[in-house]
C-alpha positions in Angstrom: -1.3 4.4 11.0 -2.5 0.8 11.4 -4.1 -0.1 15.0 -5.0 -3.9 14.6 -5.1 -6.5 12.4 -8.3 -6.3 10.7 -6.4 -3.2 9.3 -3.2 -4.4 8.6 -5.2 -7.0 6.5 -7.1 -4.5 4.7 -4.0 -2.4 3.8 -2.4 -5.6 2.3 -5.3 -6.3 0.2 -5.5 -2.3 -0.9 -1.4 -2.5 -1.4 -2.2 -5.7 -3.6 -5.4 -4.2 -5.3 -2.9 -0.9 -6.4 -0.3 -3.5 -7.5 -3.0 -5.3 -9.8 -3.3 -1.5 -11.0 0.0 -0.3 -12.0 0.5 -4.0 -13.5 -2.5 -3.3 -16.1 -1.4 -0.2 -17.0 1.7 -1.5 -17.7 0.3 -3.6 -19.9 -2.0 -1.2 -22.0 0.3 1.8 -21.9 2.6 2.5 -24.6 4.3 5.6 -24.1 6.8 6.0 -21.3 5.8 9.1 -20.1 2.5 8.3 -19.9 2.9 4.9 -18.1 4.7 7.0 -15.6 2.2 9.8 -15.4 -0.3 7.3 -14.6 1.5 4.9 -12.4 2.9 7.4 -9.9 -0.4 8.0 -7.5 -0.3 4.3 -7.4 2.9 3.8 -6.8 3.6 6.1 -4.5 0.6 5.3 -2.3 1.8 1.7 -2.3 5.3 2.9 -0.9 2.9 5.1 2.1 1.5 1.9 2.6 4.1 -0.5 2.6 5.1 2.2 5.7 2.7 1.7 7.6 2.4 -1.9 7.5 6.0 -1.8 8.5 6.0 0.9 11.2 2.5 -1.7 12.3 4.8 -5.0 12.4 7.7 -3.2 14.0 5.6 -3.1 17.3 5.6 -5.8 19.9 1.3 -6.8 20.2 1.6 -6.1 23.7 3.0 -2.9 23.2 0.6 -1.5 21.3 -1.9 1.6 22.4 -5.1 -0.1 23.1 -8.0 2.4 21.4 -10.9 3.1 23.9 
């Protein structure tokens, strides 16, 4: 789970970095079951992702548990 926004950035920049991924291999794949083979970690770490950075936003700042 995300706890503060050094981490939500990070995760935005990894859910990017993973869609710069799946886009190459896109491009250099040419066999559909092999495009899909290979783009499924990705994409389904980008869905975890996307998850957490909306379970992150969906909590008021002064809500959230402060870390000690």
């Amino acid at each position: 789970m995300i706890e503060s926004e050094r981490e939500l950035e990070a995760t935005l920049e990894r859910i990017q970095y993973f869609q710069r991924q799946v886009a190459k291999i896109r491009e250099v794949e040419k066999d559909p079951e092999s495009y899909r083979l290979s783009s499924s970690g990705y994409l389904a770490e980008i869905d975890r992702m996307n998850l957490d950075v909306r379970e992150y936003l969906s909590i008021f700042p002064g809500e959230m548990k402060k870390s000690a």
